[in-house]
N, C-alpha and C positions, 0 to 999 in steps of 0.2 A: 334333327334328321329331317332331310328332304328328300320326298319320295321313296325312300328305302334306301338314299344316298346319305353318307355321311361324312362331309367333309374334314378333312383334316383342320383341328383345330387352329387357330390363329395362336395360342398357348403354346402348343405343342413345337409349331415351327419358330417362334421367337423365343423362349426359353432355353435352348443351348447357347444363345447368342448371347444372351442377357446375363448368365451362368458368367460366362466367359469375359465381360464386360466389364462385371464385379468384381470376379476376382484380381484381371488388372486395373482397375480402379482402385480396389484392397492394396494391391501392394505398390504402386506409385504415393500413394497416400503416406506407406511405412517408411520406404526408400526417403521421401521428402522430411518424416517426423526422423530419421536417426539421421539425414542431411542436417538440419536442424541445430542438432548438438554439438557441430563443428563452427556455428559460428559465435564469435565471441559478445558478450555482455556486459557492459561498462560496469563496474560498481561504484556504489558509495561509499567511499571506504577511508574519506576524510578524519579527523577527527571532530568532533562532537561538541568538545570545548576550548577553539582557541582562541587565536587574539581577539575575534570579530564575535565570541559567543556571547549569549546573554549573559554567561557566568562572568566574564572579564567586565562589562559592563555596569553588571547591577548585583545588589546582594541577594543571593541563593543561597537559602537556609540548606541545610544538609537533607532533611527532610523532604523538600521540595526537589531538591537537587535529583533524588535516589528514586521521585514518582518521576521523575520526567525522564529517564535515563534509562528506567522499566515500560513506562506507557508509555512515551511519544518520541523520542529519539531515533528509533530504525523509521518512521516518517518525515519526522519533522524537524531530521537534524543531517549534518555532513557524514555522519556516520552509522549504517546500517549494518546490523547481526541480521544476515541472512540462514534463513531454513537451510535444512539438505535440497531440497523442490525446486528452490530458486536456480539451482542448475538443468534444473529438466526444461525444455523449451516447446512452447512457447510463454509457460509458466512465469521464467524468468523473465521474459519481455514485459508479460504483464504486472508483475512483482516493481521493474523498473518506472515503469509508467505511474504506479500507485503512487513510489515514493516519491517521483517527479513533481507528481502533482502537489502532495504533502506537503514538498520543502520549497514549493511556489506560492502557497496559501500562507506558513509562517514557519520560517528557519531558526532554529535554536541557536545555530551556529553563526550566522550570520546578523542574528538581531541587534549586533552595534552597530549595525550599518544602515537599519533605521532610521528614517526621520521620527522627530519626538509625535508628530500627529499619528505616523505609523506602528510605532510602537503601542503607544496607547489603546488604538484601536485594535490591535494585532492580541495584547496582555486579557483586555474587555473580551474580544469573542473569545479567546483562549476559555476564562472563567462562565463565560453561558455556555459552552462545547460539552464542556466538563461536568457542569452542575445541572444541564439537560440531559448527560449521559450519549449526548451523540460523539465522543469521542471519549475514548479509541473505540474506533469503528468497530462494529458487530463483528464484520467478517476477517477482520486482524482480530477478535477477540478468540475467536472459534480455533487458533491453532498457537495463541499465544494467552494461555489461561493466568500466567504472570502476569500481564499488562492491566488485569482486571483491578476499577478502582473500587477503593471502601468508599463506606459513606464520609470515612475521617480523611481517605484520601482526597475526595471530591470536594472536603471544606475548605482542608489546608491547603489546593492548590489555589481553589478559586478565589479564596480569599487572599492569598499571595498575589496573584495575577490582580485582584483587585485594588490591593492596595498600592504593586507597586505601580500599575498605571495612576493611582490618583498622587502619589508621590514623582514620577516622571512630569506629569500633565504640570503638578505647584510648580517646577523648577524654573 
């Protein structure tokens, strides 16, 4: 207050506007998020193990087979079991990009196609991923509590990946 005068606050006159601003800002935002859901999503929706898989390739114990089919497949292979979520967008975009990246680092399905130096080193970090516990990633673990390895899971695969890289590596 100045002089007994009291201006009308600067709050006062910007706050219908700013009201007004928000709410369509709110609903251009929604309009955009259910636009969204009309646009299509590639899947991964290959199979898993064909002629170019590691399984056609190399010996895959049954055991090994059934950890990597629960823990690293929807990544790491042609073939992804997607969530109900993966349809809600931008979710799904982000869900594709995950797996993109996964089956750019090492392809289950693909790993005959391999070079033998690729392979090896591809089998090698597989078994330190696994036996550090940085894979399957924390936040695939958080909604996929199946994927979780045992301790007996983490020997048997590493020790598979171990061995058969140093058996590829002899040939």
């Amino acid at each position: 207050m100045i002089f007994g005068f009291r201006p009308p606050g600067l709050a006062a006159w910007l706050f219908p506007r700013m009201k007004r601003t928000v709410q369509l800002i709110g609903v251009g935002l929604l309009v955009a998020l259910i636009a969204l859901q009309f646009v299509p999503v590639p899947r991964n929706a290959g199979p898993a193990e064909g002629p170019q898989s590691i399984a056609a390739r190399e010996e895959v114990p049954a055991g090994v087979r059934q950890i990597l089919a629960r823990a690293c497949y929807d990544c790491h292979s042609n073939q992804t079991n997607y969530p109900w979520y993966a349809a809600v967008q931008p979710v799904g975009w982000w869900l594709n990009d995950h797996v993109a990246e996964g089956k750019g680092e090492l392809n289950f399905s693909e790993f005959a196609t391999y070079s033998t130096k690729r392979a090896v080193r591809k089998l090698r970090s597989t078994a330190d991923e696994v036996r550090d516990r940085h894979m399957p990633l924390k936040s695939y673990l958080l909604m996929h509590g199946e994927a979780k390895l045992t301790d007996a899971d983490v020997t048997r695969l590493a020790t598979w990946a171990e061995d058969l890289a140093d058996e590829i590596e002899s040939r």
